[in-house]
LOPA-922053 format. One record per residue (C-alpha): residue number from 1; residue in one letter; x, y, z. Coordinates in pm, whole numbers, always signed. Layout:
<atoms>
<keke:NUM, tiro:A, u:X, v:Y, w:Z> $
...
</atoms>
This chain:
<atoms>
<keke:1, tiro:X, u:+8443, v:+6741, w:+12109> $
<keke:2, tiro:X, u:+8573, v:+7040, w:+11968> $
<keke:3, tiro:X, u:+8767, v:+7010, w:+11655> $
<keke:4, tiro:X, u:+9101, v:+7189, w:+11644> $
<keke:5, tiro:X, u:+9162, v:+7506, w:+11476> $
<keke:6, tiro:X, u:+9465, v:+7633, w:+11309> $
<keke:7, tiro:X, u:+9480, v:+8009, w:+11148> $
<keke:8, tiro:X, u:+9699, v:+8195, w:+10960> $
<keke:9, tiro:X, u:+9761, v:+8596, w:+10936> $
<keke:10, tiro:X, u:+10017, v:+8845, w:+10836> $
<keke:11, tiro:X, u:+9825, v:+9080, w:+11079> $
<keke:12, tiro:X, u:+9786, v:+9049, w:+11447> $
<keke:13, tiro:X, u:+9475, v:+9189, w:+11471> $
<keke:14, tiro:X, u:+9330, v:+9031, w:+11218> $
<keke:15, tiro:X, u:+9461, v:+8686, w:+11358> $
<keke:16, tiro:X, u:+9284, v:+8785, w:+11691> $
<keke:17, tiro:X, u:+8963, v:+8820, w:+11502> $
<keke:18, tiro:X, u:+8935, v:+8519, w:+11325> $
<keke:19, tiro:X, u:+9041, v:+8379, w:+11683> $
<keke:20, tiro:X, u:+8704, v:+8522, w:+11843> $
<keke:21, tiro:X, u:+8506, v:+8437, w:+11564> $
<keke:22, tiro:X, u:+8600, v:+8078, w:+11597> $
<keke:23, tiro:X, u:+8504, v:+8032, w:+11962> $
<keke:24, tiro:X, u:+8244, v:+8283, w:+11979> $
<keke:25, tiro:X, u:+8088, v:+8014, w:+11717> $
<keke:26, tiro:X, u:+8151, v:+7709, w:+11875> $
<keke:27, tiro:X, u:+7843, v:+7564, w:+12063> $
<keke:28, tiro:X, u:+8026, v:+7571, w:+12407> $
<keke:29, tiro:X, u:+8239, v:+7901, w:+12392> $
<keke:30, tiro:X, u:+8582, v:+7741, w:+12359> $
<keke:31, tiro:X, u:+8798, v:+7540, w:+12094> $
<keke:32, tiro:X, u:+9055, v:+7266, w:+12163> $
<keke:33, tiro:X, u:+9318, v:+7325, w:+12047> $
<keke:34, tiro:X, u:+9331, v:+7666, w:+11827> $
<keke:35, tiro:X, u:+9681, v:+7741, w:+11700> $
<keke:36, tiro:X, u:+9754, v:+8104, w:+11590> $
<keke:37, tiro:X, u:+10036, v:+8200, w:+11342> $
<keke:38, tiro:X, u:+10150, v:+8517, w:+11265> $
<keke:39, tiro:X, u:+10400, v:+8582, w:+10973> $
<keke:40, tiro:X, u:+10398, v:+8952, w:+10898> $
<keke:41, tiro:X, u:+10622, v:+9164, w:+11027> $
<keke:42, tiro:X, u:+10831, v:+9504, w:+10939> $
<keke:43, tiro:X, u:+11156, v:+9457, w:+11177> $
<keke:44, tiro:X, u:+11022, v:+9264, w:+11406> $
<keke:45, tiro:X, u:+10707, v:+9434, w:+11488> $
<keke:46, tiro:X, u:+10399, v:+9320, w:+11408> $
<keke:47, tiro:X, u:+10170, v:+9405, w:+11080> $
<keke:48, tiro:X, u:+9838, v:+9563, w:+11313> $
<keke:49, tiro:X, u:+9499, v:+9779, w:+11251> $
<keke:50, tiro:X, u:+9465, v:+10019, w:+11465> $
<keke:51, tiro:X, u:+9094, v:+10076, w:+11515> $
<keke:52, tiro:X, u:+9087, v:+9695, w:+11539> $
<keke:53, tiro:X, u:+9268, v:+9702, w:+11865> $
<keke:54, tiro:X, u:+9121, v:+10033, w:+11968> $
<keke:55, tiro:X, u:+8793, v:+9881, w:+11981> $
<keke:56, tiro:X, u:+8913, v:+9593, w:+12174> $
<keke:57, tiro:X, u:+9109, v:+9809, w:+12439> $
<keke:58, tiro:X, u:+8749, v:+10001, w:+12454> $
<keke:59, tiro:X, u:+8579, v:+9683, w:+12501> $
<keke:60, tiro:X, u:+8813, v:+9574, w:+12770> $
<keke:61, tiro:X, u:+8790, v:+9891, w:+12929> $
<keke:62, tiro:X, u:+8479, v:+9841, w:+12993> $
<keke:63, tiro:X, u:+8499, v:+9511, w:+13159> $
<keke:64, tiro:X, u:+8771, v:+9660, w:+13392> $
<keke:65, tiro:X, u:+9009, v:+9412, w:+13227> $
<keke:66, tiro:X, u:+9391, v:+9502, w:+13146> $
<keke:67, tiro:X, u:+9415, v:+9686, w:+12773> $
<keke:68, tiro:X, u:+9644, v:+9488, w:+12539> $
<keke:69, tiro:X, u:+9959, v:+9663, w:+12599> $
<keke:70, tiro:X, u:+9959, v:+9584, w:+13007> $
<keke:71, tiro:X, u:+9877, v:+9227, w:+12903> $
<keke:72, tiro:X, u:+10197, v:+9210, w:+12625> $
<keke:73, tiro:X, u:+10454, v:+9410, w:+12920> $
<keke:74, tiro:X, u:+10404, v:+9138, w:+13096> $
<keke:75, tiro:X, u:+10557, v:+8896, w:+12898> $
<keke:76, tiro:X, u:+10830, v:+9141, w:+12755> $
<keke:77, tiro:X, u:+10858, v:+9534, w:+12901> $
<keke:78, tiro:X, u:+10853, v:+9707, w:+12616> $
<keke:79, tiro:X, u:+10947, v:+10042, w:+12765> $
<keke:80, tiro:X, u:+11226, v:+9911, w:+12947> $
<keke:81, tiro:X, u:+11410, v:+9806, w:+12654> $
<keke:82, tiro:X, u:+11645, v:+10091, w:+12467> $
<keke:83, tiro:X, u:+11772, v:+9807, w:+12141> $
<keke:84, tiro:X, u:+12090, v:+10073, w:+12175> $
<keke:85, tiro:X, u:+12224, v:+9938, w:+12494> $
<keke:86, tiro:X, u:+12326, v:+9596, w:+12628> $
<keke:87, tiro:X, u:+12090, v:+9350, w:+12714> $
<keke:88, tiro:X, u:+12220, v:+9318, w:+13068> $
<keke:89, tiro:X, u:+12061, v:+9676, w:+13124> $
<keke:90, tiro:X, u:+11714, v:+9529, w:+13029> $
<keke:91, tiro:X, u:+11788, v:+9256, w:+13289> $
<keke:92, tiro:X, u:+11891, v:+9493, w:+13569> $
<keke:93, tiro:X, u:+11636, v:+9759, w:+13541> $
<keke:94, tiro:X, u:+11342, v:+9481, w:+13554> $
<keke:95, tiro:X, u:+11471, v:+9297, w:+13845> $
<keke:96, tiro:X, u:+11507, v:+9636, w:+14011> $
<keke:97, tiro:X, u:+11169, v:+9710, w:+13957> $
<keke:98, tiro:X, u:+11012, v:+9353, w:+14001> $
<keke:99, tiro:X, u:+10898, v:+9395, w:+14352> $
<keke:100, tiro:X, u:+10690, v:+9743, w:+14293> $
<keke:101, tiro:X, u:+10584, v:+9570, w:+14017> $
<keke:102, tiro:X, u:+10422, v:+9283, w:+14210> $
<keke:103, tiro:X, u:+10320, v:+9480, w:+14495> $
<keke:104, tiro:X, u:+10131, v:+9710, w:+14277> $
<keke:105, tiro:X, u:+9863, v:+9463, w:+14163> $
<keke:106, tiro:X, u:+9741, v:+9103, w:+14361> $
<keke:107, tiro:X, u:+9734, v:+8930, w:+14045> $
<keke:108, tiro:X, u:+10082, v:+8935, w:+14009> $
<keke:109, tiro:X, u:+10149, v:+8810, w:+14307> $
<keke:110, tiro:X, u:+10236, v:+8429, w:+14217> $
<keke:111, tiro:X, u:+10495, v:+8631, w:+13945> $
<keke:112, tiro:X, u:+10563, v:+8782, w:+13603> $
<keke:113, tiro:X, u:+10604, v:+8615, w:+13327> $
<keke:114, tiro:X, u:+10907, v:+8782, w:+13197> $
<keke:115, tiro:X, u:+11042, v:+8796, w:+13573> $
<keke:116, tiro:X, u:+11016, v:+8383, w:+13485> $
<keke:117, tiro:X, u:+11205, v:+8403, w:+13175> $
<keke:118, tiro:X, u:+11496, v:+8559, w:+13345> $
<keke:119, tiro:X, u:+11485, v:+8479, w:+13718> $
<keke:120, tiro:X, u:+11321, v:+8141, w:+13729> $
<keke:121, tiro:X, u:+11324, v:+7917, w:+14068> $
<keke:122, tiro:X, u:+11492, v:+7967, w:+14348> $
<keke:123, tiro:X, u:+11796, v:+7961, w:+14174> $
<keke:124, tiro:X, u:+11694, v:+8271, w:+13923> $
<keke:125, tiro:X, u:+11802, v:+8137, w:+13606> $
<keke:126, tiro:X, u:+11798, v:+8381, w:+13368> $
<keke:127, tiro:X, u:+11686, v:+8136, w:+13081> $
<keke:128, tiro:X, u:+11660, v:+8428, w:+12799> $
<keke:129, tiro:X, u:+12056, v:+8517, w:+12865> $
<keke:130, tiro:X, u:+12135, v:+8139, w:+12844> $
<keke:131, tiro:X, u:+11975, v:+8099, w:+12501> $
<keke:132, tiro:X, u:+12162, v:+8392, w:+12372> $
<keke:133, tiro:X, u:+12480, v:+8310, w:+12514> $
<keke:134, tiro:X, u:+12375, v:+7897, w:+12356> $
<keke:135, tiro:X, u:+12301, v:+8009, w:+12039> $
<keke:136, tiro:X, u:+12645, v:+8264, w:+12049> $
<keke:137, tiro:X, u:+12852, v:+7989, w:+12130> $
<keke:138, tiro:X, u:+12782, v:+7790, w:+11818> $
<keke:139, tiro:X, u:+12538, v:+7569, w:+11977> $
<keke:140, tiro:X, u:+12192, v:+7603, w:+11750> $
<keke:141, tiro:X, u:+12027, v:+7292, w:+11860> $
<keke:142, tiro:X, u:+11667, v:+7424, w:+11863> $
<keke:143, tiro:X, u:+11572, v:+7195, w:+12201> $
<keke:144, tiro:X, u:+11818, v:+7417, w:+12365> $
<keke:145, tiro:X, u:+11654, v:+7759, w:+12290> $
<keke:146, tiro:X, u:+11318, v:+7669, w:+12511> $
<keke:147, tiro:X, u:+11247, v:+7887, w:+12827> $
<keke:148, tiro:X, u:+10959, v:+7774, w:+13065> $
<keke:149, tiro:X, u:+10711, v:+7966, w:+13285> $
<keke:150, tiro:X, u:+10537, v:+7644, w:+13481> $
<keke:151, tiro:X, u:+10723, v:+7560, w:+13783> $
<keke:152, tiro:X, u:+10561, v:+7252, w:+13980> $
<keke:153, tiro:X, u:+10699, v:+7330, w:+14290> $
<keke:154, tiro:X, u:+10485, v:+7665, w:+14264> $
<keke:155, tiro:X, u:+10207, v:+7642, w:+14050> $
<keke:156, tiro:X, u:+10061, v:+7266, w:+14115> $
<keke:157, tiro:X, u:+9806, v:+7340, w:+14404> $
<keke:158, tiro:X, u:+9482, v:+7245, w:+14470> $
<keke:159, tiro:X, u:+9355, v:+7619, w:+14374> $
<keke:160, tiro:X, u:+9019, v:+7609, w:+14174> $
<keke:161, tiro:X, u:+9138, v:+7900, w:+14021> $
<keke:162, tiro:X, u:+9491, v:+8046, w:+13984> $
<keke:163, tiro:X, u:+9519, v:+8271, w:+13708> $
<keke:164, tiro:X, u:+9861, v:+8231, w:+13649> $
<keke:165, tiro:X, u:+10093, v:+8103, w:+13479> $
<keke:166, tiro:X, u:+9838, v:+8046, w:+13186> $
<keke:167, tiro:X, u:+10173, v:+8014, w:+12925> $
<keke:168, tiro:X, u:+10355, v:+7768, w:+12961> $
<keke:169, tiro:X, u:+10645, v:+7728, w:+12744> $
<keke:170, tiro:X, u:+10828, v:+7921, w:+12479> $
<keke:171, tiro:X, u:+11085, v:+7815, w:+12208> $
<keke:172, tiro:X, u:+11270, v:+7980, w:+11931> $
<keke:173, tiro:X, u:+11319, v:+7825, w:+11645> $
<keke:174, tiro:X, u:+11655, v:+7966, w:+11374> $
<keke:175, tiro:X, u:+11671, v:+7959, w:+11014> $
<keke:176, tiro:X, u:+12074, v:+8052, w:+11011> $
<keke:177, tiro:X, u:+12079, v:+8041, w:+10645> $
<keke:178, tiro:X, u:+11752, v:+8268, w:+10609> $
<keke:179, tiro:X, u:+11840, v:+8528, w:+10915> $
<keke:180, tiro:X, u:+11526, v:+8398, w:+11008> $
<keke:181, tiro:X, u:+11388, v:+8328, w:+11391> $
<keke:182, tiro:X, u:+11079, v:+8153, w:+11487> $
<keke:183, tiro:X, u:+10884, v:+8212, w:+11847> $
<keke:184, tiro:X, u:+10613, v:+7964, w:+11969> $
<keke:185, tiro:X, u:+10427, v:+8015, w:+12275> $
<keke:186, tiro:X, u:+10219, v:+7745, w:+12415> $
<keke:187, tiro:X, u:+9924, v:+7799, w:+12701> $
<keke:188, tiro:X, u:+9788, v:+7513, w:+12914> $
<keke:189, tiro:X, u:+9432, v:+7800, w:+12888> $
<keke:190, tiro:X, u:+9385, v:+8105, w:+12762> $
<keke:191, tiro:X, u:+9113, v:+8341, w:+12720> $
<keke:192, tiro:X, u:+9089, v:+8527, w:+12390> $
<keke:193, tiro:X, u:+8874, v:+8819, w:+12502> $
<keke:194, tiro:X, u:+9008, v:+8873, w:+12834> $
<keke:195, tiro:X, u:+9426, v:+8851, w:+12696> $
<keke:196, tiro:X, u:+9448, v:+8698, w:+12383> $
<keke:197, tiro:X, u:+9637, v:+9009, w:+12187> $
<keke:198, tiro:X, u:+9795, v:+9122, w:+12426> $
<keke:199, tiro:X, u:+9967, v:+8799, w:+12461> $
<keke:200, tiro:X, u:+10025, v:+8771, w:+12080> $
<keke:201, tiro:X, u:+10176, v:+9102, w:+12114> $
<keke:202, tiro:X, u:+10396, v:+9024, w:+12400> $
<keke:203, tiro:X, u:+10545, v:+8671, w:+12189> $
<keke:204, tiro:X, u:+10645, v:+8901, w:+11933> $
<keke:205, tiro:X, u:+10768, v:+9153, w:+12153> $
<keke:206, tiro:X, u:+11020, v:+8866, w:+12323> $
<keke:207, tiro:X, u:+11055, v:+8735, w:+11965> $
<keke:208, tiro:X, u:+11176, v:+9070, w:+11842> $
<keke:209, tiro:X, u:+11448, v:+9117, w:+12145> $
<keke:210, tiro:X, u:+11566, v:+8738, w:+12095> $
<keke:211, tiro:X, u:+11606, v:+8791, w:+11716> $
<keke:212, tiro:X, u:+11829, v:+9129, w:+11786> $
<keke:213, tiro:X, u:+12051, v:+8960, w:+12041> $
<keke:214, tiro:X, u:+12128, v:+8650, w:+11779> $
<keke:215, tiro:X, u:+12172, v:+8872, w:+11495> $
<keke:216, tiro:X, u:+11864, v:+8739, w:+11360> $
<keke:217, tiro:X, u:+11496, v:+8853, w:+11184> $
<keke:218, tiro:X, u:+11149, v:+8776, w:+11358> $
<keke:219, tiro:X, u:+10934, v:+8619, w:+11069> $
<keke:220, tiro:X, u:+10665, v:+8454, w:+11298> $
<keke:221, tiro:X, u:+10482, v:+8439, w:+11594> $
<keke:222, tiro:X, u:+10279, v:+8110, w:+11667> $
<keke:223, tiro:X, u:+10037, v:+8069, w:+11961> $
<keke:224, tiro:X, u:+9917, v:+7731, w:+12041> $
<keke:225, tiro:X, u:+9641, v:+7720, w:+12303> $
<keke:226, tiro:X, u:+9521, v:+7391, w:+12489> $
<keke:227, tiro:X, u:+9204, v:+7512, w:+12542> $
<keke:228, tiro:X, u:+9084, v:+7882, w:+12406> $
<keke:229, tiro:X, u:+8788, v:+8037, w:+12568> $
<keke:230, tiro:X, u:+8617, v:+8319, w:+12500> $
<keke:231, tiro:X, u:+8638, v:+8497, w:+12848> $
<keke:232, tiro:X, u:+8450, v:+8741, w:+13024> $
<keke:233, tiro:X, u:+8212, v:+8849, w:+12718> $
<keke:234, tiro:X, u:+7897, v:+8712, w:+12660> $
<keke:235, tiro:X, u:+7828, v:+8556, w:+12291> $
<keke:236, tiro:X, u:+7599, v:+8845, w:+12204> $
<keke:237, tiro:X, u:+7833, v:+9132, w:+12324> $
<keke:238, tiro:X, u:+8114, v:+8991, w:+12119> $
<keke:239, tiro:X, u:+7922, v:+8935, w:+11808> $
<keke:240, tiro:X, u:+7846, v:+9307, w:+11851> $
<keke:241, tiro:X, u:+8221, v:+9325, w:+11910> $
<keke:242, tiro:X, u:+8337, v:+9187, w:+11617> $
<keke:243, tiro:X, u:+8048, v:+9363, w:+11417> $
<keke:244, tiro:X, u:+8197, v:+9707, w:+11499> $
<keke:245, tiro:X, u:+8591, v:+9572, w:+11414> $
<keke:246, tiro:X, u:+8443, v:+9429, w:+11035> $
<keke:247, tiro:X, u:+8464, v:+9769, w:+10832> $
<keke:248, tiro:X, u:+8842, v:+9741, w:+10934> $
<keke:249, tiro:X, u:+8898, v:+9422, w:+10790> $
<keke:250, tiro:X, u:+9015, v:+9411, w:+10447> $
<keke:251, tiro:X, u:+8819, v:+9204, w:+10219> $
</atoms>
């Protein structure tokens, strides 16, 4: 069995490196679990290199996969969001836009992640205005600021293959006395060629709205994985991969 992997960055794209690395080395092309933590941020957006995520955009390109910016949208719309205005405009442009959005590509046809976090079930819970409004009202019990994505009544079937929802569960964890929030994201399986960044970026994308609505700083990102695989990239092509990212890594 695999043993579990834990790594720390301040940079994203540095974290998503050592994250290939690790199960591009392991004898079976997958590690169980690998937890990510990111920690460095300039308000609330993420420490990055560049060329490092050029390359992989490139690379994904390639494959005909989504770059790392349509993977992160999904699990917060960064273009949709002006920090100037109320939240509730975030909300109502999104749900406006929600059925292009999953009429546009089959894959999103079992949903959207952040179309989850703020319509979920039948009902259409918006679970990201509740944990403002908890955490507002004086309530900071941390078990109270979760959101989930999994919803049985949808998403246990008998499908070989689904593709989504891959995460899970997120949480948000305050420091009051520091200013400080916390954002965890945890994924039943999740492939770190294929949508790893993109899904780091996205956490601290959500973590970065959550924090400005609670009057609070972003200060980490964590990623906790079930099972990491490598994805569609053969061991060879992303050693050659991660050869062309090293002169970007600082030594």
């Amino acid at each position: 069995m695999n043993q579990p992997i834990s790594i720390e960055c301040k940079n994203i794209s540095l974290a998503w490196v050592h994250a290939m690395q690790q199960v591009n080395n392991s004898h079976d092309g997958e590690v169980q679990p690998l937890v990510i933590s990111v920690s460095g941020f300039d308000d609330g957006n993420p420490e990055e290199a560049e060329p490092i995520r050029n390359l992989l955009d490139t690379a994904l390109r390639k494959q005909k996969l989504y770059s790392c910016e349509t993977v992160a949208n999904t699990i917060f719309p960064k273009s949709m969001w002006n920090p100037e205005l109320n939240r509730q405009a975030l909300f109502e442009r999104y749900m406006r836009t929600l059925p292009q959005i999953k009429k546009s590509d089959p894959s999103n046809r079992y949903g959207i992640y952040f179309g989850r976090l703020i319509a979920y079930g039948e009902r259409e819970r918006n679970q990201l205005e509740y944990i403002i409004r908890t955490f507002q009202g004086g309530n900071h019990r941390r078990s109270a600021l979760q959101a989930t994505i999994f919803d049985p009544y949808k998403d246990q079937t008998n499908q070989p293959v689904r593709g989504f929802p891959c995460l899970q569960q997120i949480s948000f964890a305050p420091n009051v006395k520091r200013g400080e929030l916390a954002i965890t994201g945890f994924y039943a399986t999740q492939y770190i060629f294929d949508r790893a960044y993109g899904n780091y970026l996205g956490l601290c994308r959500l973590g970065r709205f959550v924090a400005k609505e609670l009057g609070l700083q972003l200060t980490r990102m964590t990623c906790i994985a079930s099972v990491a695989q490598r994805g569609k990239i053969s061991k060879l092509a992303a050693n050659n991969l991660l050869d062309q990212m090293a002169e970007f890594i600082p030594l």
